[in-house]
KEKE-3310 file (N, C-alpha, C; in steps of 0.2 Angstrom, whole numbers, plus 5000, padded with zeros to 4 digits):
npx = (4998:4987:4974:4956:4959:4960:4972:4982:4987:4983:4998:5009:5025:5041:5048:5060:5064:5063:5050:5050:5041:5034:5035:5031:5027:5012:5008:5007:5005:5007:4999:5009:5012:5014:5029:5035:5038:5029:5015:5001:4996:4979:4979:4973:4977:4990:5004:5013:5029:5043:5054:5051:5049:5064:5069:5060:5068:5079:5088:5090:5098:5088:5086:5081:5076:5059:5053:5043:5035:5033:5029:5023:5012:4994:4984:4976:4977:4978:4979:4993:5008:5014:5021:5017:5009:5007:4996:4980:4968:4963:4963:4971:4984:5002:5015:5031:5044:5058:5059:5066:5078:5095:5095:5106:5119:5130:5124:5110:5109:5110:5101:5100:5095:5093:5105:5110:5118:5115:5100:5084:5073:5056:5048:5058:5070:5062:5045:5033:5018:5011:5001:4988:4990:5003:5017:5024:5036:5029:5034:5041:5028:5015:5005:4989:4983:4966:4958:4963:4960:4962:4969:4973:4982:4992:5003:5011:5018:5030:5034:5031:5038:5051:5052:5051:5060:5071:5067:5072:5085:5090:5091:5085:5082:5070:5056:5064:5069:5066:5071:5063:5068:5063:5045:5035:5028:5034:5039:5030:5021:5032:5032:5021:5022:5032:5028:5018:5025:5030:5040:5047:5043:5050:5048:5056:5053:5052:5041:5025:5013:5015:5021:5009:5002:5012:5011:4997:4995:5001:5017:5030:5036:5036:5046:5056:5066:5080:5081:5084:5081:5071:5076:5091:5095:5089:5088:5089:5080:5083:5074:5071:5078:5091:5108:5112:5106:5112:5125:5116:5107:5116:5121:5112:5108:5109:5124:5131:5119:5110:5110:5101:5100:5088:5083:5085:5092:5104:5107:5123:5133:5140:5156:5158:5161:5175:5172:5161:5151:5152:5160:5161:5155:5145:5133:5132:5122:5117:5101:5097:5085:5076:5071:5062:5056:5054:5047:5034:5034:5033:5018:5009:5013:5006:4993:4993:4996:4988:4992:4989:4987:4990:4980:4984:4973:4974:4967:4971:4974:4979:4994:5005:5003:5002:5018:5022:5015:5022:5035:5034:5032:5020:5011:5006:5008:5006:5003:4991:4989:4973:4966)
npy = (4072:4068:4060:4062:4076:4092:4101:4110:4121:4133:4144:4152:4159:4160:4176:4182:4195:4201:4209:4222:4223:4214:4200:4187:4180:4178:4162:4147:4132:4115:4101:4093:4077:4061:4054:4038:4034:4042:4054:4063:4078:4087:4103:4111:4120:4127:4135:4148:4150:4159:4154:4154:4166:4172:4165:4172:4184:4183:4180:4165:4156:4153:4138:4134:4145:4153:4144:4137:4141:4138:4124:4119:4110:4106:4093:4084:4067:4064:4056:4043:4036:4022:4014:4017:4015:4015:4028:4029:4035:4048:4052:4061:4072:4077:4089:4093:4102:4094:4084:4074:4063:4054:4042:4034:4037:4041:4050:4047:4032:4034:4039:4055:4058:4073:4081:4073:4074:4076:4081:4085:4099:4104:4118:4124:4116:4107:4112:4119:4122:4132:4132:4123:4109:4098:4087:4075:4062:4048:4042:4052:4062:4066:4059:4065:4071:4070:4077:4091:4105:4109:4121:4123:4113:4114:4126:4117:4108:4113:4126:4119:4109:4112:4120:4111:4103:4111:4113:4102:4101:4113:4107:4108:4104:4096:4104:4117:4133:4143:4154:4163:4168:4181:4180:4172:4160:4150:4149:4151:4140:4132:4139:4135:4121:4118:4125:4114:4104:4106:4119:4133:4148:4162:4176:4184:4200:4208:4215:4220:4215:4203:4200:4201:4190:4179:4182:4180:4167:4157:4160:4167:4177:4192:4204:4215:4210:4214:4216:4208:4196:4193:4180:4169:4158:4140:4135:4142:4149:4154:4163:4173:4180:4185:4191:4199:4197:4183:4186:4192:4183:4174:4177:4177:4165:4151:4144:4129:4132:4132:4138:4137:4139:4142:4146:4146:4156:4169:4184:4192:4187:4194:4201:4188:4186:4178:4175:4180:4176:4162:4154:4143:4133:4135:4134:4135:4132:4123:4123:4112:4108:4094:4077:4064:4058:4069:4075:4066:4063:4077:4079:4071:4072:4087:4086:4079:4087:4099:4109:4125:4134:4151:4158:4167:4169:4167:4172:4163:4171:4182:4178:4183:4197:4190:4186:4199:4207:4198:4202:4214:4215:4213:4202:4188:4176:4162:4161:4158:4150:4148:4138)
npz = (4127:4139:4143:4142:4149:4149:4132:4137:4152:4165:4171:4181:4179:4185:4181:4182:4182:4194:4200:4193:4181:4187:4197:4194:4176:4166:4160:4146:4149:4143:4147:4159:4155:4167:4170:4170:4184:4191:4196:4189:4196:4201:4205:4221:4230:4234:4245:4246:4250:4255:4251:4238:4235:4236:4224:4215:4217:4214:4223:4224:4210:4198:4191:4178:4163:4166:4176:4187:4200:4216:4228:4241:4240:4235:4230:4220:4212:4196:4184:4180:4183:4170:4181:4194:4208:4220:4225:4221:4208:4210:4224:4237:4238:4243:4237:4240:4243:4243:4229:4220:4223:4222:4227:4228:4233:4248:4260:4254:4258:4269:4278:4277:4267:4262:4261:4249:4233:4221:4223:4217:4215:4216:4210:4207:4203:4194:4187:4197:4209:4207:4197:4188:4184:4191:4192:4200:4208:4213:4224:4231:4235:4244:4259:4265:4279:4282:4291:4288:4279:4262:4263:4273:4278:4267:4270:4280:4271:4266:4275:4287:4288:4287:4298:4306:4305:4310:4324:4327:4325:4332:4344:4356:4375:4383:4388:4388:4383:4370:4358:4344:4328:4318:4311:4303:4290:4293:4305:4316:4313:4319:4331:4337:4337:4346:4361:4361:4364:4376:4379:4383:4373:4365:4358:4344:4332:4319:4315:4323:4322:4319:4332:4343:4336:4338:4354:4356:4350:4362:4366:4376:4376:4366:4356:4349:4335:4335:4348:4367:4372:4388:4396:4396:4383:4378:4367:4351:4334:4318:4308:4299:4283:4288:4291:4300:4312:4318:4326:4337:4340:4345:4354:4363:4367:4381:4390:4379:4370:4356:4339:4326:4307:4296:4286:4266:4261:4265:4273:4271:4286:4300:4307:4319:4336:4347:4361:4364:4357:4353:4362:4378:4372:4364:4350:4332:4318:4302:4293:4280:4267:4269:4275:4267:4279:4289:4283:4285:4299:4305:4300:4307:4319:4319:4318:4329:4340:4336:4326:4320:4304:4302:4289:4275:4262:4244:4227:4213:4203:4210:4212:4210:4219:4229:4235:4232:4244:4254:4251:4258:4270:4274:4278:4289:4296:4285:4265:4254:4240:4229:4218)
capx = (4991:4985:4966:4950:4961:4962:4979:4986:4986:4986:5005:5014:5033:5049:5049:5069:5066:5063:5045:5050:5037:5032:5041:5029:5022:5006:5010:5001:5010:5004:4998:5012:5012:5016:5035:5034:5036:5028:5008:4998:4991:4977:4982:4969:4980:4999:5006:5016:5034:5047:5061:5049:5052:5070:5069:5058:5069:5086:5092:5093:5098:5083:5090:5079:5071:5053:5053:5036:5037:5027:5029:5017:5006:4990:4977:4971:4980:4971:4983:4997:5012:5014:5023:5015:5004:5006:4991:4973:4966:4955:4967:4973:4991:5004:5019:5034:5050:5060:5055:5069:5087:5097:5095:5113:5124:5130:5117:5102:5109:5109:5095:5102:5094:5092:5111:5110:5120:5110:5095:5080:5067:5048:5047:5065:5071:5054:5039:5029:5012:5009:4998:4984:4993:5009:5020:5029:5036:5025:5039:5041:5020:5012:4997:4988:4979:4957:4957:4963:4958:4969:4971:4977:4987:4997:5009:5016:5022:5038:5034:5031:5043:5060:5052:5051:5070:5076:5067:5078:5093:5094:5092:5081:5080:5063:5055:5070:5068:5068:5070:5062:5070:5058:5041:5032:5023:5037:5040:5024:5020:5036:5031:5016:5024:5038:5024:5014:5028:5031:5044:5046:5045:5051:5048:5059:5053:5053:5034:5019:5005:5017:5022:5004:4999:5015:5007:4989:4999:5005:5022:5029:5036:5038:5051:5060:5070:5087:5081:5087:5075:5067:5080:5093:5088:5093:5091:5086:5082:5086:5070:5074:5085:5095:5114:5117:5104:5116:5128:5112:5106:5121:5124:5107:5109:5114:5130:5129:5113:5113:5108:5098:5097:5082:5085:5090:5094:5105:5113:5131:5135:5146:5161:5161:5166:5173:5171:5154:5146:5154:5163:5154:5151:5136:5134:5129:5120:5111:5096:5096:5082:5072:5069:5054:5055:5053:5038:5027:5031:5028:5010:5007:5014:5002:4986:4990:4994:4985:4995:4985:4994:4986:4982:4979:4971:4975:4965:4975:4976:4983:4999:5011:5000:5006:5023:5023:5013:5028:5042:5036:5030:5012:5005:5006:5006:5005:4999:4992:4985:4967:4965)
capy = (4074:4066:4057:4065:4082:4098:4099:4113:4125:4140:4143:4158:4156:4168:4181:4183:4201:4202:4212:4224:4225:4207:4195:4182:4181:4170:4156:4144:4126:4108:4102:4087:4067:4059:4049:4030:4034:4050:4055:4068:4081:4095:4106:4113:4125:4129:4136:4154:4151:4163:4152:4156:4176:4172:4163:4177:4189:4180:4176:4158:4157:4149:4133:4135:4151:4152:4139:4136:4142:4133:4119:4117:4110:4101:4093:4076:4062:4062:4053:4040:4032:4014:4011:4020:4011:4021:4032:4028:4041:4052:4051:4069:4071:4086:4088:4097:4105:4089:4078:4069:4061:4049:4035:4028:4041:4039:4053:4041:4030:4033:4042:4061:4061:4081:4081:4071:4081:4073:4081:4088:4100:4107:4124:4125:4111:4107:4117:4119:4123:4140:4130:4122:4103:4097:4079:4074:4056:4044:4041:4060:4061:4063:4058:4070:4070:4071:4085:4097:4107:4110:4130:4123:4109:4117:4129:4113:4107:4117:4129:4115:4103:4114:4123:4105:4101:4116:4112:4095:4104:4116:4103:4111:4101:4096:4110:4121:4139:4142:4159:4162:4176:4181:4175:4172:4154:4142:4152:4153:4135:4129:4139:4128:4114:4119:4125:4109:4100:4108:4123:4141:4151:4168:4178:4191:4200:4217:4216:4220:4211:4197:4199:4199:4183:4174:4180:4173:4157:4155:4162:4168:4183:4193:4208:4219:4205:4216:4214:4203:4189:4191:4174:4168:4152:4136:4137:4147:4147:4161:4161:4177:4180:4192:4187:4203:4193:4179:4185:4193:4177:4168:4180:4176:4157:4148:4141:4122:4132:4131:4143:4136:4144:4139:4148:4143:4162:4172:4189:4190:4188:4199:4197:4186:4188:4170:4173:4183:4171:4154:4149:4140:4126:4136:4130:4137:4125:4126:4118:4110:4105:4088:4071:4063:4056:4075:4077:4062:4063:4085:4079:4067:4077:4094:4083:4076:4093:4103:4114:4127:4136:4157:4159:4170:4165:4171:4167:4162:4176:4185:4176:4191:4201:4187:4187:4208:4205:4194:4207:4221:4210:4212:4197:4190:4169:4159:4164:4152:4152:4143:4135)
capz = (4130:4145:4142:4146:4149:4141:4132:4140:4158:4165:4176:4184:4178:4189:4176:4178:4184:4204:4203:4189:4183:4190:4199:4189:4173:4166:4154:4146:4145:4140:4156:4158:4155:4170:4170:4175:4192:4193:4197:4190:4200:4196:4209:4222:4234:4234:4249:4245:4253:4255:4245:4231:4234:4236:4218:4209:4216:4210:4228:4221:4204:4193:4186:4170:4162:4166:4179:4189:4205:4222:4233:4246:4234:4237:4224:4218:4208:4189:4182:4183:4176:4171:4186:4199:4210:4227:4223:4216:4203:4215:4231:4239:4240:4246:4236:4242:4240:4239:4224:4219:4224:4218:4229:4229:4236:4255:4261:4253:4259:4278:4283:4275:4258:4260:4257:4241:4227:4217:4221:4215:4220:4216:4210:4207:4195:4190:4189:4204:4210:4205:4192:4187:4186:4193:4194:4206:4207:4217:4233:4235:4235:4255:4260:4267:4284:4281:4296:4288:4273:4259:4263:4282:4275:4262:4271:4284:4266:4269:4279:4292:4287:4288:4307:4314:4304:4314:4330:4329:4322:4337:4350:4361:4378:4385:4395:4387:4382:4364:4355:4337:4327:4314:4313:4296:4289:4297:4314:4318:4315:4323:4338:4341:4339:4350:4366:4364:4366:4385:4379:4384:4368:4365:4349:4341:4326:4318:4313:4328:4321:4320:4338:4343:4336:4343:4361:4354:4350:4368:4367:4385:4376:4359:4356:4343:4333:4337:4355:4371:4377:4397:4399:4391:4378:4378:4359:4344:4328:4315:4302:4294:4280:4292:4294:4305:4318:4320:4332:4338:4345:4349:4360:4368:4372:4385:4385:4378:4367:4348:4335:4321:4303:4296:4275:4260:4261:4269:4269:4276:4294:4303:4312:4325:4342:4347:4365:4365:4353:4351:4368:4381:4369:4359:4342:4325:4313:4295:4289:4272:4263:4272:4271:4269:4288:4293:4282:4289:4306:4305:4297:4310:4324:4319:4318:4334:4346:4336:4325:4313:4300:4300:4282:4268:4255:4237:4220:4208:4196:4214:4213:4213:4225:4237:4234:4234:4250:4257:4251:4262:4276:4274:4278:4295:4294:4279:4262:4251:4233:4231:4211)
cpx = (4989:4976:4963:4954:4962:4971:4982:4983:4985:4991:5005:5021:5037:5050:5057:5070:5066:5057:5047:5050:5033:5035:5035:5026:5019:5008:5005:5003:5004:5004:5003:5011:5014:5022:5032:5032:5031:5018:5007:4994:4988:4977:4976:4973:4986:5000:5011:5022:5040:5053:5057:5050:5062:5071:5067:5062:5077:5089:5096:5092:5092:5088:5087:5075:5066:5051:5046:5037:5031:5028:5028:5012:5003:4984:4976:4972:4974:4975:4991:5003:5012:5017:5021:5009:5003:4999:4985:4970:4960:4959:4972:4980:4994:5012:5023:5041:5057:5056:5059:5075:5088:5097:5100:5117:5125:5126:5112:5102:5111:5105:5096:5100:5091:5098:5112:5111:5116:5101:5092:5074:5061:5050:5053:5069:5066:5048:5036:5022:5007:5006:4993:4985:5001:5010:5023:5029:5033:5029:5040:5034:5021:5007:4995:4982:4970:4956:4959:4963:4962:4971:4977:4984:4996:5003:5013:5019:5030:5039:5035:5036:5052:5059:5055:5058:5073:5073:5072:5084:5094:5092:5090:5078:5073:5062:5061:5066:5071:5065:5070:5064:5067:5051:5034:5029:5026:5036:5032:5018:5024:5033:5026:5016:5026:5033:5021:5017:5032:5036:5040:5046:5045:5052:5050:5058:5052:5045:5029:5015:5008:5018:5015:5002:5003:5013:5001:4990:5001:5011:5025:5031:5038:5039:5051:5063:5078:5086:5083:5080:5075:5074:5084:5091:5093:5094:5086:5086:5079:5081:5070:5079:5091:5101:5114:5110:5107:5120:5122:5110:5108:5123:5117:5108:5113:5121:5129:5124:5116:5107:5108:5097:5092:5081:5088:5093:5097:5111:5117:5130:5140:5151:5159:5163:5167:5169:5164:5148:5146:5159:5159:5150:5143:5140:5132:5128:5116:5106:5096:5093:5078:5072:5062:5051:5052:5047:5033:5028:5030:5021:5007:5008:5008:4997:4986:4989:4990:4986:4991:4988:4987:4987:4978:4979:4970:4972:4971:4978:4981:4990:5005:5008:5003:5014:5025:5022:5019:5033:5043:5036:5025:5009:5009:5002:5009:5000:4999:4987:4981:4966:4956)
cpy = (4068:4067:4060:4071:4087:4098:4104:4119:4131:4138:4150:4156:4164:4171:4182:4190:4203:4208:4219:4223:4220:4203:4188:4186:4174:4167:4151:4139:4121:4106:4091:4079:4065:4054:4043:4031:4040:4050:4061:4072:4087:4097:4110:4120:4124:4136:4145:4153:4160:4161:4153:4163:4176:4169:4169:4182:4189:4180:4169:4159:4152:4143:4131:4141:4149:4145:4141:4135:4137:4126:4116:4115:4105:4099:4084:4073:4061:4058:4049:4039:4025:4011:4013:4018:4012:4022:4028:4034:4042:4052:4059:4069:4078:4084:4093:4097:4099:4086:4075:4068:4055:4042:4031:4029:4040:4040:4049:4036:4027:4037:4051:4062:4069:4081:4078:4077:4082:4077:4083:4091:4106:4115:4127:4124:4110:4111:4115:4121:4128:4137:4125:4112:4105:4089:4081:4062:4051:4043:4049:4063:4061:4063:4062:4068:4072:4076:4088:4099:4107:4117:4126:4116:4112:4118:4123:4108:4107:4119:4125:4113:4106:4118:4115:4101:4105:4115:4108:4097:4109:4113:4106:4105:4102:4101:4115:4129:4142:4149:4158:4169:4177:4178:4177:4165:4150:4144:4150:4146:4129:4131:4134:4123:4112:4120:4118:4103:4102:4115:4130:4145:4158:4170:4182:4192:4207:4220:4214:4218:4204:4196:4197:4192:4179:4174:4178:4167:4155:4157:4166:4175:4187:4200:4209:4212:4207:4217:4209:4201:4191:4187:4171:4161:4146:4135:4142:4146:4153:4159:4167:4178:4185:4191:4193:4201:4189:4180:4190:4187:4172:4171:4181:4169:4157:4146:4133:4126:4132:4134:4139:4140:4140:4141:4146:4149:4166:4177:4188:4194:4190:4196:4194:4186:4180:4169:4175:4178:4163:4150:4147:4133:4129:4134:4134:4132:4127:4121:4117:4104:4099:4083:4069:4061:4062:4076:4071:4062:4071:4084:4076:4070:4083:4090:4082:4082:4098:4109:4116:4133:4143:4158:4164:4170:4170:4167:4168:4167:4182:4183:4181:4197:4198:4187:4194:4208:4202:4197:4211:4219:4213:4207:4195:4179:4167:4164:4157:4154:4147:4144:4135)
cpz = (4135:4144:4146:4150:4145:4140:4135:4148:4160:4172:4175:4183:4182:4182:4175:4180:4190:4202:4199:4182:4187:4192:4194:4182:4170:4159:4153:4144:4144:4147:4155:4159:4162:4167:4172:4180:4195:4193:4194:4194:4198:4206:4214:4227:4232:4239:4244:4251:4252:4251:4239:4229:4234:4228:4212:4209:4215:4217:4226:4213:4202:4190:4178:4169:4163:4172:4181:4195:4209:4225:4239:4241:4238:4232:4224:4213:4202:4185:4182:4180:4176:4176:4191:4200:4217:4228:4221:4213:4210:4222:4230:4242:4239:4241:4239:4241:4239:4235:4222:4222:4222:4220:4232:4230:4245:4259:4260:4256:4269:4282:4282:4268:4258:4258:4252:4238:4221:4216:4219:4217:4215:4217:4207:4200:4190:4190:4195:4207:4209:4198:4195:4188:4187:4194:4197:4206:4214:4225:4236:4237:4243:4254:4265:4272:4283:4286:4294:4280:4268:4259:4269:4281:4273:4263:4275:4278:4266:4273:4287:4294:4290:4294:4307:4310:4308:4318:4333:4329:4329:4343:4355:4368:4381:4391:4392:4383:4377:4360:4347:4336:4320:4314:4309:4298:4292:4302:4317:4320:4319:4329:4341:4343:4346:4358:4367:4366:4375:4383:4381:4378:4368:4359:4350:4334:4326:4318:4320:4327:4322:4327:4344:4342:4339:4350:4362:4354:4356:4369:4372:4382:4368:4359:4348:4342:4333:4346:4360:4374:4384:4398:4393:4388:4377:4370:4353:4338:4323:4308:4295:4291:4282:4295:4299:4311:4320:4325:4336:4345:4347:4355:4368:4369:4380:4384:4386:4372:4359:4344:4329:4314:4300:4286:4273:4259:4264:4271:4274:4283:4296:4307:4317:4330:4346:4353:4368:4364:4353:4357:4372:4377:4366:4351:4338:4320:4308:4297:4281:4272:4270:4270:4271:4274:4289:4291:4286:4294:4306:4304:4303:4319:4325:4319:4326:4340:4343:4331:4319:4311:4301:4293:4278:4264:4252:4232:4217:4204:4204:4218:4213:4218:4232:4238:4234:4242:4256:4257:4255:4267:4279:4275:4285:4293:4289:4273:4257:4245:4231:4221:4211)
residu = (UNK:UNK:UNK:UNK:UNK:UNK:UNK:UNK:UNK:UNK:UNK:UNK:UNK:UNK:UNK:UNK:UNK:UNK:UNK:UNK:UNK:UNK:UNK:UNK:UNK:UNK:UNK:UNK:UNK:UNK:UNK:UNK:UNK:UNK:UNK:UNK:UNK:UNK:UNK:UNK:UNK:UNK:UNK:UNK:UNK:UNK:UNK:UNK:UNK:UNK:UNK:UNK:UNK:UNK:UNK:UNK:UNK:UNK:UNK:UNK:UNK:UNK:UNK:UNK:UNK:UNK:UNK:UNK:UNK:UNK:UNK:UNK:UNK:UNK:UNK:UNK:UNK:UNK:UNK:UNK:UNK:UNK:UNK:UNK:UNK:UNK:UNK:UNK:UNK:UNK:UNK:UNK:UNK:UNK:UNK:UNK:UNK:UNK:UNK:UNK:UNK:UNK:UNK:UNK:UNK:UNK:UNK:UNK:UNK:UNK:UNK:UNK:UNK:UNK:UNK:UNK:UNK:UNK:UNK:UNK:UNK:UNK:UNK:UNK:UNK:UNK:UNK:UNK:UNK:UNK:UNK:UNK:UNK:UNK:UNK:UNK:UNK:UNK:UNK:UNK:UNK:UNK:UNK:UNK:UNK:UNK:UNK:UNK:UNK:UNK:UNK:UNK:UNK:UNK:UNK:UNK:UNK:UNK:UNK:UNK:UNK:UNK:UNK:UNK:UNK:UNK:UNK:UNK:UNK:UNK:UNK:UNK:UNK:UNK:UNK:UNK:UNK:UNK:UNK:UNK:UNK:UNK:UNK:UNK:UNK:UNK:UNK:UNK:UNK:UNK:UNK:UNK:UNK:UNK:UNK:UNK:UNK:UNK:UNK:UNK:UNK:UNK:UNK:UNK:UNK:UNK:UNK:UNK:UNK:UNK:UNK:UNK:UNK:UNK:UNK:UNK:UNK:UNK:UNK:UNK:UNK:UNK:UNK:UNK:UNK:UNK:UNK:UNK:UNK:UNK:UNK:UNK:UNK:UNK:UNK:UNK:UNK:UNK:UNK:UNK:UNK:UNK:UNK:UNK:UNK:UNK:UNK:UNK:UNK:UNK:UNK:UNK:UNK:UNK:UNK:UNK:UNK:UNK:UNK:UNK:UNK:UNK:UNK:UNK:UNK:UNK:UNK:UNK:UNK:UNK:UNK:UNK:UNK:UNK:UNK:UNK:UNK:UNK:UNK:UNK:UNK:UNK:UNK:UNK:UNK:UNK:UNK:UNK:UNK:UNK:UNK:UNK:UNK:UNK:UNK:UNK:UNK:UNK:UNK:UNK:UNK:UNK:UNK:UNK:UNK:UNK:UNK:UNK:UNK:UNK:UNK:UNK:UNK:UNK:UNK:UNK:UNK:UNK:UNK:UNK:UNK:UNK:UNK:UNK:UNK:UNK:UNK:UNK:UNK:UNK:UNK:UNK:UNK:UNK:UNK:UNK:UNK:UNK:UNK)
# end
């Protein structure tokens, strides 16, 4: 038990069944000790991703029964461990979907610790924010910028962190002309990025409210997501789980252009055509996971041009509301869940 706190929580754990009758149900664990390295935090928002509906709904296997979904998490350091000295008790910090690697593997050791085999992640392996508290070990901890709320915060968590890994990953030259295919809590903060940064962006999505807000946000133009772009694109980047979009928008670049996947999920891609989709020097590239480099310069990036996350805000007890909400593609932004 952890001083001057109650001994135990209220959590949402993956139920194991995909939303029949619940993709969550409510738990009620011992709200946990901090490790050596690790901090306590009582949790004030958690962002609502999509790799979390992809986990309720068995896309990614659970790695423990009953796990503790969330990973955008935001709250306030209550307790510590004997080696944790980062933090001061009262100090507002953002945990996110990496939390640990191993440190000593090649990857760690050159600036790629997303590929560490070794590693570990928030929501997944360990519980995650769809609770009342949560640790996380002090070097995987951010500090979180004072502009911005913890609602508006939250979602550039993940949702931030793996747009502006895929903006890098599909090598979008400056001033280039950058098609988004989907356009949920990342897309929507990557476009911003990608406009304040001097680009042309073109949205493709199946949803009309989404399409709308892309052209609110500054976007030159937004389309059906099995539609052809105005122009073709020097690169794009593929945020829905929709492999039969991929030779979709290989077949809209330029040549030299590079096709970004942006999920940890994604249904099968269809044959290939080499000379339609992949001659000319176009590319196809994933994104896996992030370092902690992406997180502090994305935080420090979005404060500086501006970038603010659309959010809808869920009480607590409306944690599978948002995640139903997310499965039909109901909601239009970011969704986040306010403790």
């Amino acid at each position: 038990m952890v001083d001057g706190l109650p001994g135990t929580m209220r959590a949402w754990a993956a139920s194991g069944h995909g939303g029949a009758p619940g993709r969550l149900v409510p738990v009620e664990r011992e709200i946990p000790e901090p490790a050596p390295d690790e901090v306590l935090v009582e949790v004030a928002a958690c962002g609502v991703c999509r790799t979390d509906l992809h986990l309720t709904d068995g896309d990614l296997t659970p790695r423990r029964p009953l796990v503790v979904p969330g990973h955008e998490v935001v709250g306030t350091v209550v307790a510590r461990g004997p080696a944790a000295t980062r933090f001061e008790i009262g100090d507002r910090v953002g945990i996110a979907w990496l939390q640990r690697t191993c440190g000593r593997c090649g990857p760690c050791r050159s600036g790629r610790e997303n590929l560490c085999r070794g590693s570990e992640y928030t929501g997944w392996d360990a519980d995650g924010g769809f609770a009342e508290y949560a640790v996380v070990p002090e070097a995987f901890g951010y500090r979180l910028p004072a502009s911005l709320t913890d609602v508006e915060v939250a979602p550039l968590l993940c949702s931030g962190i793996i747009g502006y890994r895929a903006l890098r990953r599909a090598a979008l030259p400056p001033g280039g002309r950058l098609g988004i295919y989907g356009y949920g809590a990342s897309a929507h903060l990557t476009a911003q990025l990608a406009i304040a940064q001097g680009a042309e962006v073109h949205v493709l999505t199946r949803d009309e409210s989404a399409r709308r807000l892309a052209l609110e946000l500054g976007a030159r133009s937004a389309g059906p997501a099995d539609g052809t772009p105005p122009v073709p694109l020097d690169a794009a980047i593929l945020f829905a789980p929709a492999g039969e979009l991929v030779p979709v928008a290989l077949a809209a670049l330029e040549q030299g252009g590079t096709l970004a996947v942006a999920g940890i999920h994604l249904t099968d891609i269809p044959r290939l055509d080499y000379q339609r989709h992949l001659f000319r020097e176009r590319t196809l590239t994933s994104v896996t996971a992030n370092t902690r480099v992406d997180g502090e310069e994305l935080l420090r990036l979005a404060v500086a041009v501006g970038v603010r996350a659309h959010v809808t805000a869920y009480s607590f007890d409306g944690a599978d509301r948002a995640l139903d909400d997310l499965a039909r593609g109901a909601l239009t932004g970011a969704a986040v869940l306010q403790l």
